[in-house]
Each structure stands twice: as structure tokens, then as C-alpha cells.
N, CA, C and O atoms as CSV, one atom per row, in Angstrom:
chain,resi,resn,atom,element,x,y,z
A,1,UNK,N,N,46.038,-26.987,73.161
A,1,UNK,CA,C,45.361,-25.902,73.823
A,1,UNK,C,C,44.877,-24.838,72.843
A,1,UNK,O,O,44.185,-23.945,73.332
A,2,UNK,N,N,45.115,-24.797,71.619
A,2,UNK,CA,C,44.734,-23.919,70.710
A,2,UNK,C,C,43.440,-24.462,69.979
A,2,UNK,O,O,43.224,-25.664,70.136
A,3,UNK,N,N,42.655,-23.831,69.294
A,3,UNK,CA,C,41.671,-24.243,68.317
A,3,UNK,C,C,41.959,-24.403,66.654
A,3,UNK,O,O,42.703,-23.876,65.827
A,4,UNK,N,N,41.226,-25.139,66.667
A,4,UNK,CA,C,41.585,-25.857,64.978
A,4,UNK,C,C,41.202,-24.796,64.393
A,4,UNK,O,O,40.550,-23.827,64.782
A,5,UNK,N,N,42.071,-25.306,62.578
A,5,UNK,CA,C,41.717,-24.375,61.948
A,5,UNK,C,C,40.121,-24.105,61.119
A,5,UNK,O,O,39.644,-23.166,60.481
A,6,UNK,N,N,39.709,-25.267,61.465
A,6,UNK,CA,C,38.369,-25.153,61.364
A,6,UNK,C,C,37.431,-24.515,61.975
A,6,UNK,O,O,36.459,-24.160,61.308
A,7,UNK,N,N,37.482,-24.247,63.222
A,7,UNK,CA,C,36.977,-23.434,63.979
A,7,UNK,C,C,37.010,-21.726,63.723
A,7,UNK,O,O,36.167,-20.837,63.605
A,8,UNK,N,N,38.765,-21.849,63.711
A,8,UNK,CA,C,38.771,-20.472,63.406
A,8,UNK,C,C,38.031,-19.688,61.905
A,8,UNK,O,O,37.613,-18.536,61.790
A,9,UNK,N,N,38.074,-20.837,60.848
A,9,UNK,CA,C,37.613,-20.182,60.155
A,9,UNK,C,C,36.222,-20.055,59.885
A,9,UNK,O,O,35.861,-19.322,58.964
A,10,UNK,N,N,35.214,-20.818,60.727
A,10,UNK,CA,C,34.151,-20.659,61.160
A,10,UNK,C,C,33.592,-19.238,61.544
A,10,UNK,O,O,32.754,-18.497,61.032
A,11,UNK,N,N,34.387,-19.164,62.640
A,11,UNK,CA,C,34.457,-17.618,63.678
A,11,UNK,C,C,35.062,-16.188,62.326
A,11,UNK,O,O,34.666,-15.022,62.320
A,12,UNK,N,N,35.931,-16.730,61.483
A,12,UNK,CA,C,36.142,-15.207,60.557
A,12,UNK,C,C,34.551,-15.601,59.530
A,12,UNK,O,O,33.901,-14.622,59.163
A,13,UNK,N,N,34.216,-16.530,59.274
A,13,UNK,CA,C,33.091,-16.642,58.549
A,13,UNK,C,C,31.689,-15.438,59.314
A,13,UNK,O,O,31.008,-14.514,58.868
A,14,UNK,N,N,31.837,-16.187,60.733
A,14,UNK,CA,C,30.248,-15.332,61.420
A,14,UNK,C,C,30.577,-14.176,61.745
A,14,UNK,O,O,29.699,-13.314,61.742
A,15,UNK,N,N,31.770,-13.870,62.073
A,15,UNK,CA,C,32.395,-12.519,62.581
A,15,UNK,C,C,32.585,-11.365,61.653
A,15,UNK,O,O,32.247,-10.212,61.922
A,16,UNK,N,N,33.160,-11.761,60.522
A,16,UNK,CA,C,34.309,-10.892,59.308
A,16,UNK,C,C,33.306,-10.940,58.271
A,16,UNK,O,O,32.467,-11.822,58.086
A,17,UNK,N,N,33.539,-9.661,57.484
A,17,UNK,CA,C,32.736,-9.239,56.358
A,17,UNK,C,C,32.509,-10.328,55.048
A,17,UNK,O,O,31.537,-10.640,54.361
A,18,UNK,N,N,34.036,-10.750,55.094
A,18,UNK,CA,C,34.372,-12.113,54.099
A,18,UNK,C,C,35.387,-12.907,54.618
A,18,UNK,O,O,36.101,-12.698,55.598
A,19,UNK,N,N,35.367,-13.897,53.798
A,19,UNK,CA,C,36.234,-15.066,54.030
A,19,UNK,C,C,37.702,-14.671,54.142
A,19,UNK,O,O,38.609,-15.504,54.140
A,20,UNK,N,N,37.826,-13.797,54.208
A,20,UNK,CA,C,39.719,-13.666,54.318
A,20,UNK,C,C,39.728,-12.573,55.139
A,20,UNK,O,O,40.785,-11.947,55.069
A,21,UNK,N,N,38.748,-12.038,56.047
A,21,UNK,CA,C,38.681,-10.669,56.736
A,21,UNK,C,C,39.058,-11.220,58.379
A,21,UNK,O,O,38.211,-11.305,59.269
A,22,UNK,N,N,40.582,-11.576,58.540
A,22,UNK,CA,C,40.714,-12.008,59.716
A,22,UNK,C,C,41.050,-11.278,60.760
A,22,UNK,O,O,41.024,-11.622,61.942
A,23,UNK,N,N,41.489,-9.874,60.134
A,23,UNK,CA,C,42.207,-8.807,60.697
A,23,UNK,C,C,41.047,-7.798,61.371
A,23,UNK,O,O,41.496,-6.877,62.053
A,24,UNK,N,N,39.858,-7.880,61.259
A,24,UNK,CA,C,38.637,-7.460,61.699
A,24,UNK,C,C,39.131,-7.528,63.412
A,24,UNK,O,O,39.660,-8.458,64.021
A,25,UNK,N,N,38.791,-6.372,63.812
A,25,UNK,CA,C,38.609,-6.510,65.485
A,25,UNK,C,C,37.268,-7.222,66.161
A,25,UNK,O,O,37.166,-7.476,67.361
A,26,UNK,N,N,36.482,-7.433,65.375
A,26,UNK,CA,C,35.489,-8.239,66.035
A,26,UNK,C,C,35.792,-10.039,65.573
A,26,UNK,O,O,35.579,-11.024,66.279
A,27,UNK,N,N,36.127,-10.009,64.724
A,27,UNK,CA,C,36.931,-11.644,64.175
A,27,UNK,C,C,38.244,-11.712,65.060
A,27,UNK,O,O,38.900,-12.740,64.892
A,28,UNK,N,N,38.633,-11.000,65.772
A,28,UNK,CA,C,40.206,-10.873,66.586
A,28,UNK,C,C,39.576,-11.682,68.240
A,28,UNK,O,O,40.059,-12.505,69.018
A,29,UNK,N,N,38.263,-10.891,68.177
A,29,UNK,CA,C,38.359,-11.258,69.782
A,29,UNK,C,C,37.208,-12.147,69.781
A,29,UNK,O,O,36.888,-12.701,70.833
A,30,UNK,N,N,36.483,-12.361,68.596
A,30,UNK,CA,C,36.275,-13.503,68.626
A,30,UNK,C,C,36.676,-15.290,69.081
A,30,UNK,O,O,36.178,-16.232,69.696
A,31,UNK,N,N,38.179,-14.857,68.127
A,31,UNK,CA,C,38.805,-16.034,68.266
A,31,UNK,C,C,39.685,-16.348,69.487
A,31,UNK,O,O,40.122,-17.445,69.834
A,32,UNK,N,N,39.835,-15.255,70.009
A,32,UNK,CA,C,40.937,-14.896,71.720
A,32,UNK,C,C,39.450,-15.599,72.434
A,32,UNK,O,O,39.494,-16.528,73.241
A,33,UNK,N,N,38.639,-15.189,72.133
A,33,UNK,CA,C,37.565,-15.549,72.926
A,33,UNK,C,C,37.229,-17.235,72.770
A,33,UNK,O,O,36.745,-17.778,73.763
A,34,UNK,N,N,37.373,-17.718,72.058
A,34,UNK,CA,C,37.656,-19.288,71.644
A,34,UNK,C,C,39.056,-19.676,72.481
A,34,UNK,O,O,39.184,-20.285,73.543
A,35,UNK,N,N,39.618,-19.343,71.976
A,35,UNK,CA,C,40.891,-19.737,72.500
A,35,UNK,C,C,40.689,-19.487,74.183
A,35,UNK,O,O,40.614,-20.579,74.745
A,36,UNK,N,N,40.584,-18.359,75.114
A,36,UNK,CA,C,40.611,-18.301,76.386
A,36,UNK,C,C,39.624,-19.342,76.807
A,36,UNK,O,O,40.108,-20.192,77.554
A,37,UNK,N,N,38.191,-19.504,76.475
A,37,UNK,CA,C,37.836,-21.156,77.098
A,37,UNK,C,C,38.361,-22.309,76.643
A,37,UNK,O,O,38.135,-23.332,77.290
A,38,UNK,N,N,38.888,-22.350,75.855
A,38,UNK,CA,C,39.694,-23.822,75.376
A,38,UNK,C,C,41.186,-23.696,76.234
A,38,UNK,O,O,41.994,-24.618,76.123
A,39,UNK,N,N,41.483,-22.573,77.045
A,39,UNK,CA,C,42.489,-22.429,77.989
A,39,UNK,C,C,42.236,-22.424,79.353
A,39,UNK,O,O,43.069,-22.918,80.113
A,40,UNK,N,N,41.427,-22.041,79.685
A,40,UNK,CA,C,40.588,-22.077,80.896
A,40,UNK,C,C,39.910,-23.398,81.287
A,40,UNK,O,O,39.519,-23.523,82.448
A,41,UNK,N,N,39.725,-24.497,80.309
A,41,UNK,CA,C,39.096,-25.641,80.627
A,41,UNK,C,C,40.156,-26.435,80.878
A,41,UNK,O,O,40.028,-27.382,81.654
A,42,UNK,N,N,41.359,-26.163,80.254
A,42,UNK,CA,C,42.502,-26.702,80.719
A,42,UNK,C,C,42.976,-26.568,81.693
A,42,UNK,O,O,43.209,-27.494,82.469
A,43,UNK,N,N,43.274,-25.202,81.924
A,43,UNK,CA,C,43.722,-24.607,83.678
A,43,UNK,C,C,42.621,-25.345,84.722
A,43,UNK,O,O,43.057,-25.651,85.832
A,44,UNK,N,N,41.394,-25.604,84.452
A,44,UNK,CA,C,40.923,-25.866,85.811
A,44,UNK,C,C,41.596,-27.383,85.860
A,44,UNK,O,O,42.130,-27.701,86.922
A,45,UNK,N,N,41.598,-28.456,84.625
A,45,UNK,CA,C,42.426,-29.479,84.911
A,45,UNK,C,C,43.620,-29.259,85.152
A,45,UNK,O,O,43.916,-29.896,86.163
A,46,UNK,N,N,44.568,-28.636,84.727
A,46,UNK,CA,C,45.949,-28.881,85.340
A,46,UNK,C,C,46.200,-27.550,85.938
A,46,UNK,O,O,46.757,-26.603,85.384
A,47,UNK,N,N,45.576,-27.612,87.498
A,47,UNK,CA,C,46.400,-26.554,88.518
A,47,UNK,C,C,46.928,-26.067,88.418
A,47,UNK,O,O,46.849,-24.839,88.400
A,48,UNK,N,N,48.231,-27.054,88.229
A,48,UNK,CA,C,49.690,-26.455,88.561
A,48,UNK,C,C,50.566,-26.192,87.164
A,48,UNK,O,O,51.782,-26.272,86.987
A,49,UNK,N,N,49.534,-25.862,86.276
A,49,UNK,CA,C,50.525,-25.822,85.199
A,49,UNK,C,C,50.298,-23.954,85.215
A,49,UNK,O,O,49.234,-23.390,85.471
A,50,UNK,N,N,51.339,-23.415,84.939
A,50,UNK,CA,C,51.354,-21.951,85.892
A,50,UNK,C,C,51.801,-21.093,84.685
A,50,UNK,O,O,51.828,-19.870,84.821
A,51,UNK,N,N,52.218,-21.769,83.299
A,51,UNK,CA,C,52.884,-21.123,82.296
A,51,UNK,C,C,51.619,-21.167,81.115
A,51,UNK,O,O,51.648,-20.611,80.017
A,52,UNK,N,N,50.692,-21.864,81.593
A,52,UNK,CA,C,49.135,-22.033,80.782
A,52,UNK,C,C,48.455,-20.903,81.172
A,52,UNK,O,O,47.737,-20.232,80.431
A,53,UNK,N,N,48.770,-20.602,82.811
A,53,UNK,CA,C,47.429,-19.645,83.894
A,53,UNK,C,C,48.058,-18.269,83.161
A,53,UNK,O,O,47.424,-17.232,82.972
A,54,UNK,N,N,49.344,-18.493,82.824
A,54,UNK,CA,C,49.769,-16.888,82.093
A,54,UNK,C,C,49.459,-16.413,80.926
A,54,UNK,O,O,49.084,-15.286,80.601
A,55,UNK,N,N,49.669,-17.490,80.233
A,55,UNK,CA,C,49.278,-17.586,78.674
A,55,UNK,C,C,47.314,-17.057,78.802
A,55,UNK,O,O,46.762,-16.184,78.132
A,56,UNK,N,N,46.871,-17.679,79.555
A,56,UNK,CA,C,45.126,-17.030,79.494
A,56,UNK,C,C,45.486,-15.831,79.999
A,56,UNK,O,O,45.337,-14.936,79.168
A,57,UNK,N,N,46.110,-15.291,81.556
A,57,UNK,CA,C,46.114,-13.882,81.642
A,57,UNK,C,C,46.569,-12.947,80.811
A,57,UNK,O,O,46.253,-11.801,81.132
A,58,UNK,N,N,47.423,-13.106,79.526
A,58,UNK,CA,C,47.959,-12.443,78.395
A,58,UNK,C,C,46.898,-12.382,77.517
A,58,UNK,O,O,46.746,-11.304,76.943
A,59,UNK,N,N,45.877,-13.565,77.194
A,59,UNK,CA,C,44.783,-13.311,76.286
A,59,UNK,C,C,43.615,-12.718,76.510
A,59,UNK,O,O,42.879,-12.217,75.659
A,60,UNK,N,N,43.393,-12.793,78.024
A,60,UNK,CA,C,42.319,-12.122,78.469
A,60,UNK,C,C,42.831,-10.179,78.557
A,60,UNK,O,O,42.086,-9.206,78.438
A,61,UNK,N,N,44.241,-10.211,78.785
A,61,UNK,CA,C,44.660,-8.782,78.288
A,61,UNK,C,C,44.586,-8.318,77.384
A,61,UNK,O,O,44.311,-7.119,77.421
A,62,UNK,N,N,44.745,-8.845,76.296
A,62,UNK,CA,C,44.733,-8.404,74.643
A,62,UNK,C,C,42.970,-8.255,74.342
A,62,UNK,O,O,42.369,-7.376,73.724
A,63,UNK,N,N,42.555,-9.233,74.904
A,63,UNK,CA,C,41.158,-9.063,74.479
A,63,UNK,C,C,40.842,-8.097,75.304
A,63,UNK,O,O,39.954,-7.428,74.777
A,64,UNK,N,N,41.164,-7.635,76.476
A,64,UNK,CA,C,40.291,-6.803,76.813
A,64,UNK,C,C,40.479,-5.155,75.994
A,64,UNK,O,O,39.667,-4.235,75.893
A,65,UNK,N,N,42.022,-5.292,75.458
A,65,UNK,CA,C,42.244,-3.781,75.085
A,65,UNK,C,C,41.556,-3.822,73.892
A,65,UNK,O,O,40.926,-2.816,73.567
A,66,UNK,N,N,41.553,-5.072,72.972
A,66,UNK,CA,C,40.647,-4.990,71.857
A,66,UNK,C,C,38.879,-4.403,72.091
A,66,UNK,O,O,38.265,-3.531,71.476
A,67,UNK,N,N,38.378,-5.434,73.406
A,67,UNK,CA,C,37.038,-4.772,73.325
A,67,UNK,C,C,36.903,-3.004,73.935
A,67,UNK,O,O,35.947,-2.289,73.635
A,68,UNK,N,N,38.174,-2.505,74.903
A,68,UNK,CA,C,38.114,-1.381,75.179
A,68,UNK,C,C,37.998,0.088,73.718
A,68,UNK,O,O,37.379,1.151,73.766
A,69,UNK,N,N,39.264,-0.750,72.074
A,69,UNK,CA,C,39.032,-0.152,71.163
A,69,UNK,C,C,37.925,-0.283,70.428
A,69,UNK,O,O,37.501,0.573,69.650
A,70,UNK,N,N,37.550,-1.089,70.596
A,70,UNK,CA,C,35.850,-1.237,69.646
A,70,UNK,C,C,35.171,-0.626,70.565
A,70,UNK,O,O,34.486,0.138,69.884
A,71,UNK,N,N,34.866,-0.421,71.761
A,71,UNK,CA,C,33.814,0.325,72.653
A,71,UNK,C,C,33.971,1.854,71.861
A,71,UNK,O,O,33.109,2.464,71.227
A,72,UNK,N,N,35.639,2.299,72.190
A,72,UNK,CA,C,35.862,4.060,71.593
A,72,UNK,C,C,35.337,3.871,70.435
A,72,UNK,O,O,34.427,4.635,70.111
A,73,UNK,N,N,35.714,2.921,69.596
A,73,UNK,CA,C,35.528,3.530,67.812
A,73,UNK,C,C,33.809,3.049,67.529
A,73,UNK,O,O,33.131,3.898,66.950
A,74,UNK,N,N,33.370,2.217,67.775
A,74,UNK,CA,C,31.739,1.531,67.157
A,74,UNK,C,C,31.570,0.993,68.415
A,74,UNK,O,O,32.169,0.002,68.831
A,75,UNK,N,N,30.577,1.784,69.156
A,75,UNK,CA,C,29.581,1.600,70.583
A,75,UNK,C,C,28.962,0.338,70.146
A,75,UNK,O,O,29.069,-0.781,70.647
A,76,UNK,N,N,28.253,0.752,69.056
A,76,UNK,CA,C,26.901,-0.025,68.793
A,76,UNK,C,C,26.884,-1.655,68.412
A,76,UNK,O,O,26.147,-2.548,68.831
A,77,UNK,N,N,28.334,-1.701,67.153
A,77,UNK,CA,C,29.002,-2.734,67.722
A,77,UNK,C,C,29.542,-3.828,68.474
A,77,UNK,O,O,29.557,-5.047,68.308
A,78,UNK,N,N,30.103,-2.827,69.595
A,78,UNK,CA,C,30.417,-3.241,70.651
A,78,UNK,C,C,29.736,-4.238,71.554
A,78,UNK,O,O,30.176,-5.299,71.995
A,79,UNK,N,N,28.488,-3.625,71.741
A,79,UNK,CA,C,27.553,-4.099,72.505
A,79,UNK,C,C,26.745,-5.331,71.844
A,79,UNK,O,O,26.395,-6.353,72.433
A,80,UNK,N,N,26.556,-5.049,70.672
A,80,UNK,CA,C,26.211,-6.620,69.482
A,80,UNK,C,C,26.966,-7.403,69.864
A,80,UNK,O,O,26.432,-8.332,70.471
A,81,UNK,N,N,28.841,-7.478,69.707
A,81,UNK,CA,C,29.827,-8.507,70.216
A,81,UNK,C,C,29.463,-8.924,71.411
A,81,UNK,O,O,29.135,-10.104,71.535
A,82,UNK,N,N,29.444,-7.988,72.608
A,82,UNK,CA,C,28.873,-8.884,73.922
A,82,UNK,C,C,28.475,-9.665,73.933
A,82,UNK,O,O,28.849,-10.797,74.242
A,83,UNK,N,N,27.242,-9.103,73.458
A,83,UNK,CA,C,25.553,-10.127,73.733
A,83,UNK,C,C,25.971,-11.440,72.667
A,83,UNK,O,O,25.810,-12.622,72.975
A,84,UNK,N,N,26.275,-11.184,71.965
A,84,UNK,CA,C,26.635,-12.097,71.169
A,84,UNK,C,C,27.728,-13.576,71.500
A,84,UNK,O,O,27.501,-14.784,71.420
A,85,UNK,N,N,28.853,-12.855,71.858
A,85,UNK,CA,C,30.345,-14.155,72.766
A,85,UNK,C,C,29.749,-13.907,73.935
A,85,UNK,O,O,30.275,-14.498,74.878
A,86,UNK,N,N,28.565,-13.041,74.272
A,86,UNK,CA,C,28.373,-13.560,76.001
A,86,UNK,C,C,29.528,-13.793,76.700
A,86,UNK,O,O,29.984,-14.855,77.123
A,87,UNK,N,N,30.092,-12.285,76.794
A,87,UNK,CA,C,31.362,-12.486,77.676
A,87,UNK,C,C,30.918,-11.345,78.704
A,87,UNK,O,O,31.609,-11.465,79.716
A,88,UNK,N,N,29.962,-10.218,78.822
A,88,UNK,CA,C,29.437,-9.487,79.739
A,88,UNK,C,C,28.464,-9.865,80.321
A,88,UNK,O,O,27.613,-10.581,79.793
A,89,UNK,N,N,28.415,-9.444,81.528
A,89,UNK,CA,C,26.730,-9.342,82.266
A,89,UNK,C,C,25.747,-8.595,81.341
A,89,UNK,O,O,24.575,-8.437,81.683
């Protein structure tokens, strides 16, 4: 249910200033953002697995307080990430 490490380091590549910039809040919810559809495609296959449906409601929490701190600190930012992971209307 997690993403390879290939992926991830894809996502600190397009996201993060450099190759080792993983700690970036836009490389953070990037990868929560990888990870919650690679969790969510699972949950719609297994229903009843109820300790998966939590594990996404915990990531979709973290990500959201992450995009709530990038909104306060870099607006402009912010709104680039959207449009960008297309996770807003």
C-alpha cells in the first residue's frame, strides 16, 4: 500500500529544490498525496478492511494541516501545489 522508492524520489525531484530536499512542505504533501490514492484504490477494493480506511483518514489529516500551513506562510505557492496534485476544485 505504500509507494516505491522510486516514485518518491521522483516527487522530491519535481517538488524539492534538490535531490535531498525531502523535508520541503510541498515535497511532504506531495508524497501523502501519492500515497492517499495508492490507499484509496485499495479501500475501494477491500471494503472491509477498516484499519486501511483509517490509515487514509490520518493522511488525508496530516495533509490537510500541511496544505492549511503553506496557505498561512506562501499563498502563491499554495495555489501552484493545487493546480498542480489537482487535489482542489
Amino acid at each position: 500500500m505504500s509507494i516505491t522508492k522510486e516514485r518518491t524520489s521522483e516527487l522530491i525531484q519535481e517538488f524539492g529544490l534538490n535531490s535531498a530536499d525531502s523535508g520541503n512542505v510541498s515535497v511532504q504533501i506531495a508524497i501523502l498525496t501519492q500515497r492517499i490514492r495508492t490507499i484509496t484504490e485499495h479501500v475501494k477494493i477491500h471494503k472491509k478492511d477498516h484499519s486501511g480506511r483509517r490509515g487514509l483518514i490520518q493522511l488525508v489529516s496530516k495533509r490537510r494541516r500541511l496544505l492549511n500551513y503553506l496557505k498561512r506562510t506562501e499563498p502563491k505557492a499554495y495555489v501552484e501545489l493545487i493546480a498542480k496534485l489537482g487535489i482542489r476544485k
